[in-house]
C-alpha positions as a Python dict, from the first residue, in 0.01 Angstrom:
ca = {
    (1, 'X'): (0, 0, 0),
    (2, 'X'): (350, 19, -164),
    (3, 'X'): (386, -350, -129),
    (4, 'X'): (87, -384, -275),
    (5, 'X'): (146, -212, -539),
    (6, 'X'): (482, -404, -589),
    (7, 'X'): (340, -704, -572),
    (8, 'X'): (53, -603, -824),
    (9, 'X'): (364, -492, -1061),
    (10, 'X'): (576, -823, -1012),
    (11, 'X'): (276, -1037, -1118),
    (12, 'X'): (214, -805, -1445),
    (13, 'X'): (535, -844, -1534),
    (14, 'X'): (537, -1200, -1520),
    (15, 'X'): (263, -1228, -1675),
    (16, 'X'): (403, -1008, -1953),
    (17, 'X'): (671, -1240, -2032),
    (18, 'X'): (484, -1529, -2015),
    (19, 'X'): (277, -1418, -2264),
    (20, 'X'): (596, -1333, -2440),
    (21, 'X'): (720, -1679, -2380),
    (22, 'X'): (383, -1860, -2505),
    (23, 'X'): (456, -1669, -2838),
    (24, 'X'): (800, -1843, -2903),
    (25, 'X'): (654, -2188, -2801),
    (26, 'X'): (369, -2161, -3060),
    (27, 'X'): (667, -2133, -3330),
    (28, 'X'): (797, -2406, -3109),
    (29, 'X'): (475, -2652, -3170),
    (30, 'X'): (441, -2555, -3524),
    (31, 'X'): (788, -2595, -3643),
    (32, 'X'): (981, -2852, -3428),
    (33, 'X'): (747, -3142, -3539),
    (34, 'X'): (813, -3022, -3914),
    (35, 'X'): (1185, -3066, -3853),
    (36, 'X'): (1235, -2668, -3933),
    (37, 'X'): (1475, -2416, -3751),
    (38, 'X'): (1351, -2199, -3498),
    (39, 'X'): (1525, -1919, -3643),
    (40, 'X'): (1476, -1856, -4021),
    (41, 'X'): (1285, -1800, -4203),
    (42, 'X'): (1128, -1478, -3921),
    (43, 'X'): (782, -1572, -3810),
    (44, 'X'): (544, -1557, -4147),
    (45, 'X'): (200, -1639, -4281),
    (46, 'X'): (141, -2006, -4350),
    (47, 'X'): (-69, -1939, -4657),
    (48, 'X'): (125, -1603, -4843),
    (49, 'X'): (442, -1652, -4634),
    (50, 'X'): (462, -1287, -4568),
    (51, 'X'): (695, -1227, -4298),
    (52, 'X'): (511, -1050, -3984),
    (53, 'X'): (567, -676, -3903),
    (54, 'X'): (649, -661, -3541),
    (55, 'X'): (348, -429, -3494),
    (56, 'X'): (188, -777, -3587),
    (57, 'X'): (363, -1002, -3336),
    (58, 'X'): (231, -844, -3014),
    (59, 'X'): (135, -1125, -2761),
    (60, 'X'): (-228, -1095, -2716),
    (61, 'X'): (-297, -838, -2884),
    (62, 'X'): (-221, -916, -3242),
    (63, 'X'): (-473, -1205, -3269),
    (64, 'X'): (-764, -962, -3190),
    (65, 'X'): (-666, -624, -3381),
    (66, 'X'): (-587, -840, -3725),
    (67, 'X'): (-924, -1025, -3632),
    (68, 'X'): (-780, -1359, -3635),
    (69, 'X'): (-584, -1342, -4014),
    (70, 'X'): (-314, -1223, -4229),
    (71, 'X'): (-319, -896, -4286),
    (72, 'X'): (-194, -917, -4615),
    (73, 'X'): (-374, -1263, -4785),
    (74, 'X'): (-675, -1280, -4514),
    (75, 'X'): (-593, -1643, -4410),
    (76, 'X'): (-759, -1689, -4087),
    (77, 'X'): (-516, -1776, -3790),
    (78, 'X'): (-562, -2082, -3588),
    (79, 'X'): (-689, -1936, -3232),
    (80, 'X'): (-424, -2138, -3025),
    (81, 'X'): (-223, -1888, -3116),
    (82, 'X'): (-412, -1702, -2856),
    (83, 'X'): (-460, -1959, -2616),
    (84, 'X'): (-102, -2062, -2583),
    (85, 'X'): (12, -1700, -2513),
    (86, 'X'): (-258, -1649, -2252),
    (87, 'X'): (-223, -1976, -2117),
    (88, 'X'): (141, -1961, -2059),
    (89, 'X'): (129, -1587, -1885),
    (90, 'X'): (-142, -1733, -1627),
    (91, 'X'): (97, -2034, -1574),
    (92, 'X'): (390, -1818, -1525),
    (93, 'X'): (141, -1570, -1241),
    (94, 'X'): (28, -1898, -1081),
    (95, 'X'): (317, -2048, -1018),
    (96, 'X'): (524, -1807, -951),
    (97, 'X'): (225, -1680, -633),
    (98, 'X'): (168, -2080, -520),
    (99, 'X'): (564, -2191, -502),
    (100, 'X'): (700, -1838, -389),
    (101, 'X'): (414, -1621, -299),
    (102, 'X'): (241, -1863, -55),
    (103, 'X'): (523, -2055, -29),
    (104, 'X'): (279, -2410, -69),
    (105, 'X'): (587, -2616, -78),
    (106, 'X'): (683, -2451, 289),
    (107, 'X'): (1042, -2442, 225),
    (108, 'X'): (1235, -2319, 540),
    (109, 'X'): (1407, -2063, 387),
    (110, 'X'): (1175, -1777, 377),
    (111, 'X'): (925, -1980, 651),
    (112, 'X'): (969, -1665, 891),
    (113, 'X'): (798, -1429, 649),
    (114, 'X'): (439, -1451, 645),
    (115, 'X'): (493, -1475, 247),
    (116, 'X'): (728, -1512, -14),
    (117, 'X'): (651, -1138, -122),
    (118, 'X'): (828, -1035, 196),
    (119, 'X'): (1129, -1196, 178),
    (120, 'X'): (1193, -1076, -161),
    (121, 'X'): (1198, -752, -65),
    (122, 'X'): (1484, -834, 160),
    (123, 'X'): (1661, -1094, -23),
    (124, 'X'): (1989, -1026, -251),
    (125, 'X'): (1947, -1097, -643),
    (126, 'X'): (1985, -1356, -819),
    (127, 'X'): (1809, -1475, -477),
    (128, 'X'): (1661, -1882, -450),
    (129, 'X'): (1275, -1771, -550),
    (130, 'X'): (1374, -1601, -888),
    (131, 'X'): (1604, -1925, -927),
    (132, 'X'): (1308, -2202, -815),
    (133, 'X'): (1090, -1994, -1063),
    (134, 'X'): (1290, -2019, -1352),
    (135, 'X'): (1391, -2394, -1337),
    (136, 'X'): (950, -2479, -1281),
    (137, 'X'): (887, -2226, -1568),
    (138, 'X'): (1120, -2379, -1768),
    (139, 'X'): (958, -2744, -1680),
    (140, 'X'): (592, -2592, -1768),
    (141, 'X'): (710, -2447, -2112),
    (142, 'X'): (814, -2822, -2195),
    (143, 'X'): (510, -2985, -2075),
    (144, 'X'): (335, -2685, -2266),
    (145, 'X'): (529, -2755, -2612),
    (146, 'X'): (497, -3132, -2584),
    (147, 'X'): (165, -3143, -2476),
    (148, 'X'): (36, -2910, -2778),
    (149, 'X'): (282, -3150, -3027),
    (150, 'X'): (104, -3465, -2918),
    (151, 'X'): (-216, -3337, -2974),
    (152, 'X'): (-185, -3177, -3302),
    (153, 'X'): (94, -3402, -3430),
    (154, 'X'): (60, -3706, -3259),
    (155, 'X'): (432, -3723, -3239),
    (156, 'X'): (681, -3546, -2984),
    (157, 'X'): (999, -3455, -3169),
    (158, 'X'): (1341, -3589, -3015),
    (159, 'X'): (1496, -3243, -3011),
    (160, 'X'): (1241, -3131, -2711),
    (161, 'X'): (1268, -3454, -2547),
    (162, 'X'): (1660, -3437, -2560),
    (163, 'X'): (1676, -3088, -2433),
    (164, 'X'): (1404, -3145, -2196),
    (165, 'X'): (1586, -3364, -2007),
    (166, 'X'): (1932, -3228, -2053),
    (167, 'X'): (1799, -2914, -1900),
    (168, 'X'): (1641, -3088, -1546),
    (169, 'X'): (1960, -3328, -1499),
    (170, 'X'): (2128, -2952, -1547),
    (171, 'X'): (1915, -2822, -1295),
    (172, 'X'): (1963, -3116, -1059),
    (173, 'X'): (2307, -3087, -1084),
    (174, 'X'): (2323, -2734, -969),
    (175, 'X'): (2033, -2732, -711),
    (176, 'X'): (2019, -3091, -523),
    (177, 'X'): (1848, -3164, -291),
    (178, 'X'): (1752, -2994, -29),
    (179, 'X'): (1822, -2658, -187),
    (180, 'X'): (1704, -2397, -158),
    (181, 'X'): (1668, -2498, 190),
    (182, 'X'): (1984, -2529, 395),
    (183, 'X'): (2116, -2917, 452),
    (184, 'X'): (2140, -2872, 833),
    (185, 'X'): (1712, -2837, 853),
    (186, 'X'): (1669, -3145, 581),
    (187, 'X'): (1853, -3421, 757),
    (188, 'X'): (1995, -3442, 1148),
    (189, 'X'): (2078, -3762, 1317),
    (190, 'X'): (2011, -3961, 1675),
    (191, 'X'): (2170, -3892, 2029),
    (192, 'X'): (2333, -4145, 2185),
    (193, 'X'): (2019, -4257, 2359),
    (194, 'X'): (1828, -4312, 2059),
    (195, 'X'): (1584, -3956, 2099),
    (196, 'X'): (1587, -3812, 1776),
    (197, 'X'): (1731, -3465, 1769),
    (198, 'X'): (1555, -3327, 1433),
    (199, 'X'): (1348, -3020, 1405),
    (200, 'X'): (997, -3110, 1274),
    (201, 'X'): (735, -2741, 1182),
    (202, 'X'): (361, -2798, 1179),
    (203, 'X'): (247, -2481, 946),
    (204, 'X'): (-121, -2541, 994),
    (205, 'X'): (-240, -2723, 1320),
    (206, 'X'): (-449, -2933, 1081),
    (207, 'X'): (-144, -3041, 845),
    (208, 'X'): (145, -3274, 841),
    (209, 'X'): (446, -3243, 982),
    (210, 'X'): (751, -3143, 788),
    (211, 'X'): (1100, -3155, 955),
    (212, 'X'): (1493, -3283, 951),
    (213, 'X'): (1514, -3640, 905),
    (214, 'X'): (1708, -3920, 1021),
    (215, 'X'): (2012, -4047, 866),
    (216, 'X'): (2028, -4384, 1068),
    (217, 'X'): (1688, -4515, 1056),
    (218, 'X'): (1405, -4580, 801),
    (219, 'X'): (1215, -4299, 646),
    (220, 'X'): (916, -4466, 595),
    (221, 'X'): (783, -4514, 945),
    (222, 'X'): (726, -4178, 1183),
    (223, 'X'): (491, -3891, 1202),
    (224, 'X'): (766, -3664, 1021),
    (225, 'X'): (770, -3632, 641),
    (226, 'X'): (1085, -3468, 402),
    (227, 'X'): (1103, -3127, 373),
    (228, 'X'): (1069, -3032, -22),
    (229, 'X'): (1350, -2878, -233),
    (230, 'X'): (1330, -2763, -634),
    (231, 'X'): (1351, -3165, -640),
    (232, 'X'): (1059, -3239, -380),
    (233, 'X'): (1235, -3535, -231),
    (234, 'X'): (1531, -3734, -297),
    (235, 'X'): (1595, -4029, -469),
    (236, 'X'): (1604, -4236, -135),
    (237, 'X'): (1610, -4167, 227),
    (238, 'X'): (1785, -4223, 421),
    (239, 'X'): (2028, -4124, 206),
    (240, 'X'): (2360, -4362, 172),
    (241, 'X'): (2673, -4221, 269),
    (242, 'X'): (2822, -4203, -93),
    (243, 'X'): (2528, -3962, -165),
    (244, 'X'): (2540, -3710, 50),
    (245, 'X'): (2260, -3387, 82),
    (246, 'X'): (2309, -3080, -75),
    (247, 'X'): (2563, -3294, -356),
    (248, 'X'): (2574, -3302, -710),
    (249, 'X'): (2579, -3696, -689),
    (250, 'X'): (2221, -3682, -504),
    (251, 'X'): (2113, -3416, -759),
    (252, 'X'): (2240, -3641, -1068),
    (253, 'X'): (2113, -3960, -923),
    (254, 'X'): (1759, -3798, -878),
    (255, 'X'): (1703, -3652, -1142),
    (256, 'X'): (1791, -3942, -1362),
    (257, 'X'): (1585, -4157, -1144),
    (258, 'X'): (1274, -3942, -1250),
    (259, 'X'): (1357, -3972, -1592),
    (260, 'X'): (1406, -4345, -1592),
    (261, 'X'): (1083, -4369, -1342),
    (262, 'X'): (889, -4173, -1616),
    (263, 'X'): (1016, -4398, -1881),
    (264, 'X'): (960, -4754, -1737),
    (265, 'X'): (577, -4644, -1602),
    (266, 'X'): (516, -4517, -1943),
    (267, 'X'): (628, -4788, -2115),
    (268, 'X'): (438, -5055, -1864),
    (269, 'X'): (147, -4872, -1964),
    (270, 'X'): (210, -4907, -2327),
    (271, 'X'): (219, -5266, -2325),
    (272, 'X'): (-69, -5295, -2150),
    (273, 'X'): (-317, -5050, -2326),
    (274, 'X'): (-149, -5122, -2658),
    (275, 'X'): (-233, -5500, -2616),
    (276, 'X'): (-561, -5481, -2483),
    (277, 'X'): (-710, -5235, -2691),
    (278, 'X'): (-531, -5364, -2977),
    (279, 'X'): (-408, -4946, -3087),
    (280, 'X'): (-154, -4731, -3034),
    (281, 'X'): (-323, -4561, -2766),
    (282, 'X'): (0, -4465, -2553),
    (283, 'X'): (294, -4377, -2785),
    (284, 'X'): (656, -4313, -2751),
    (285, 'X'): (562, -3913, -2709),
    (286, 'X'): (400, -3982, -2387),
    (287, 'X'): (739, -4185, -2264),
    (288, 'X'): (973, -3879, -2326),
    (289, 'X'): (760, -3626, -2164),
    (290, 'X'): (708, -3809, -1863),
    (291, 'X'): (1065, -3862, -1863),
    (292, 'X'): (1151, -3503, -1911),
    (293, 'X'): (913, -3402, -1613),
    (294, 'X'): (1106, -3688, -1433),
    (295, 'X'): (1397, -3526, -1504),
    (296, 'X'): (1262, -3205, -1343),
    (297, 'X'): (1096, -3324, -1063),
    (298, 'X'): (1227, -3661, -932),
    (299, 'X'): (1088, -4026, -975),
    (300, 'X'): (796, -4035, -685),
    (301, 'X'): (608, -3730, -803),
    (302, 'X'): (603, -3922, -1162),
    (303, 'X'): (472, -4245, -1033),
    (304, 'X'): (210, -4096, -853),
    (305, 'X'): (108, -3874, -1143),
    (306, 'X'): (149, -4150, -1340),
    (307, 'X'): (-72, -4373, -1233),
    (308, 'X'): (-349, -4108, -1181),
    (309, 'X'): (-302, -3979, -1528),
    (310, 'X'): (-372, -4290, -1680),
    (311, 'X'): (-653, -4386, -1424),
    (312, 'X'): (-793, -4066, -1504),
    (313, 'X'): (-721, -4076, -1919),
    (314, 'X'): (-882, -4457, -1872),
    (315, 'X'): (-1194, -4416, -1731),
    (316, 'X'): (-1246, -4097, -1949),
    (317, 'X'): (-1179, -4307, -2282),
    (318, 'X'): (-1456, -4587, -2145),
    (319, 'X'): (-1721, -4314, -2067),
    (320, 'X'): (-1647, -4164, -2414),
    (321, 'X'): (-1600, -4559, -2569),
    (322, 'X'): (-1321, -4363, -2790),
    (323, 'X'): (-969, -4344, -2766),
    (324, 'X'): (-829, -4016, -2571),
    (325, 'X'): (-518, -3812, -2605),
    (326, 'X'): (-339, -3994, -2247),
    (327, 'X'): (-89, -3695, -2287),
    (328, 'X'): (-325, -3439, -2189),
    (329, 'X'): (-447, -3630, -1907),
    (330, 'X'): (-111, -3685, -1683),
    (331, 'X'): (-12, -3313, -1740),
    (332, 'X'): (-336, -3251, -1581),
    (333, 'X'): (-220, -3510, -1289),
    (334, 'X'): (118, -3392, -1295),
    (335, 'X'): (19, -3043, -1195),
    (336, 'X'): (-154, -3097, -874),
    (337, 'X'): (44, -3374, -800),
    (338, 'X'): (357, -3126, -797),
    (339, 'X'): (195, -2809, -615),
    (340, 'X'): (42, -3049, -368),
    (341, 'X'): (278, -3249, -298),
    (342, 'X'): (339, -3090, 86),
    (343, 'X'): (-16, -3315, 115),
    (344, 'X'): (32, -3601, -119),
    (345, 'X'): (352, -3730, 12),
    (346, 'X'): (285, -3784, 364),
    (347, 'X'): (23, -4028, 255),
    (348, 'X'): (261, -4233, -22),
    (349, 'X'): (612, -4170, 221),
    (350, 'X'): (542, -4525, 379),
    (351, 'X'): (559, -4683, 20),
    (352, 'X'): (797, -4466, -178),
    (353, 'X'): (1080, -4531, 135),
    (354, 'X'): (1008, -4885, 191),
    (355, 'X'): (1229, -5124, -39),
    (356, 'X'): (958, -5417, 23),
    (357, 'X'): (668, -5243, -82),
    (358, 'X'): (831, -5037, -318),
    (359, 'X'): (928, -5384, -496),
    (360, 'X'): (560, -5530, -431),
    (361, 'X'): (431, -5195, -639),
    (362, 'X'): (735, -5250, -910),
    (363, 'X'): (618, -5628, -951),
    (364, 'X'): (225, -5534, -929),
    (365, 'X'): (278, -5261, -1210),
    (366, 'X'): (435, -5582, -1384),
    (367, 'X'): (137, -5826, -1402),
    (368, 'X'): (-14, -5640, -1639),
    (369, 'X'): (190, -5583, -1951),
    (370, 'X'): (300, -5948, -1880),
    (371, 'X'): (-40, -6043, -1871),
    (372, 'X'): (-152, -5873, -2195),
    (373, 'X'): (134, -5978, -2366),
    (374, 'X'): (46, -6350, -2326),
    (375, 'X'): (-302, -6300, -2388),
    (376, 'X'): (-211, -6149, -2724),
    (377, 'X'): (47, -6405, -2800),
    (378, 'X'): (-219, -6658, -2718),
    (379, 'X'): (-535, -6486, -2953),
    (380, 'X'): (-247, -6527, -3270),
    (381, 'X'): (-191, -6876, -3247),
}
């Protein structure tokens, strides 16, 4: 009952500060795109520009006991307000109870515990989970902020994109690969007579297997798929001897593999919408915050979110015969594209492994930009 009760607490609290949180990124997505400081003048009406009491600037709250407007000129409130705040405390519960709580990525270090609730009560502060949180928080309050800045702004200001990706290659830097699980249960190598000495973990009977890999042979081929880190795989296996596991090099040269991934996607895709539909209907916003969630994540979560995301923003635009905010739609495929990967990369590991097919995907992606770039050359002449 008393870990129920903690747990019950923990997830409050969380939710308390994301709420918290969702408050400063609504000044975020209201001033950044103006080009105004974060900091002065204090948080104010938009219409009388009468500074708000803090009795007035609860999360939540505030939006309901004012009634949705200023309490001194009456000038309604936008209800994102709201939404933001809310939205950003039941990101903050949700991910903290998938990635820690129920431990859907499986990492090895609190495996033994039948959850993640467990092992905090036994774990030293600041322990990995608290750390793993932060850093994924930190990604969703970016995708949060630029997501909201495309869609009422249409633009994404360079400040967040800078900082977005300054803070992941920070974060790879400090927490390579395979952290937080220990290097010794990410990679082993072969005996002498070739059997392969790695341990491999089946959580579920009906799931794949997750286990050491080799450091002498392919990755792509075998029943066995790479464990996941706070970086769910790195930036190739097996990994070369100059970039070694558990290194700042591998954690450096990952994460600025998912931001260049995230670029070069995004821009393919902008050359080949832009022509064809003859509109701006991917922009330079949608670049940056794929590369910042590049930058967070690594480059094969982005492709395959990536190309669903625009699949997905595609077909939706050709139902609706109207053009569609794109942004929106690979946040939604970025999200379960990240919390399931422990499912989605067994089934792309034979590609994203494989120099050969990875270059047959690179020149495939190609064909169309190129293609819709000579078509449009061609209709001017």
């Amino acid at each position: 009952m008393l870990v129920v009760m903690w747990i019950a607490f923990l997830l409050t609290m969380l939710f308390l500060l994301g709420s918290a949180v969702g408050s400063f990124l609504n000044v975020c997505i209201v001033r950044l795109p103006q080009g105004r400081s974060l900091i002065r003048p204090a948080s104010c009406c938009g219409h009388c520009h009468t500074p708000i009491r803090m009795r007035d600037n609860l999360p939540l709250l505030s939006y309901w006991l004012l009634r949705g407007r200023c309490r001194q000129c009456g000038t309604p409130f936008s209800m994102r307000y709201f939404w933001i705040e809310l939205l950003t405390g039941l990101v903050f519960v949700l991910l903290f109870h998938l990635e820690i709580g129920w431990n859907i990525h499986h990492f090895h270090a609190w495996s033994w515990y039948d959850n993640g609730y467990e092992y905090l009560l036994t774990a030293r502060l600041p322990s990995p989970p608290f750390l793993l949180f932060a850093v994924h928080a930190l990604l969703s309050c970016f995708l949060i902020v630029a997501t909201m800045c495309l869609w009422e702004q249409q633009k994404l200001p360079a400040s967040v994109t800078r900082l977005g990706v300054l803070v992941g290659l920070v974060a790879a830097l400090l927490f390579p690969w395979p952290w937080p699980d220990p290097v010794e249960q990410a990679v082993s190598s072969h005996s002498e007579d070739g059997i392969y000495l790695g341990r491999e973990t089946k959580p579920y009977a009906w799931g794949p297997r997750v286990g050491a890999m080799p450091t002498d042979s392919p990755w792509w081929m075998g029943g066995v798929t790479p464990r996941a880190g706070l970086y769910l795989w790195p930036v190739w296996g097996p990994l070369p001897d100059w970039l070694p596991p558990g290194s700042w090099k591998l954690g450096l040269v990952t994460g600025l593999a998912g931001g260049i991934a995230g670029a070069i996607l995004m821009g393919l895709a902008r050359l080949t919408l832009n022509v064809r539909v003859r509109r701006t209907a991917i922009g330079w916003g949608e670049i940056s915050l794929m590369m910042i969630a590049g930058a967070f994540l690594g480059w094969q979560p982005i492709v395959v979110a990536g190309l669903l995301g625009l699949v997905l923003g595609w077909i939706w635009a050709t139902l609706r015969r109207r053009q569609v905010a794109y942004s929106v739609w690979l946040v939604l495929a970025l999200t379960p594209v990240w919390l399931g990967w422990y499912w989605i990369g067994p089934v792309v590991q034979g590609l994203f492994f494989n120099e050969t097919r990875l270059l047959l995907l690179v020149a495939v992606l190609a064909i169309g930009p190129l293609t819709g770039v000579y078509r449009g050359n061609r209709s001017q002449q």
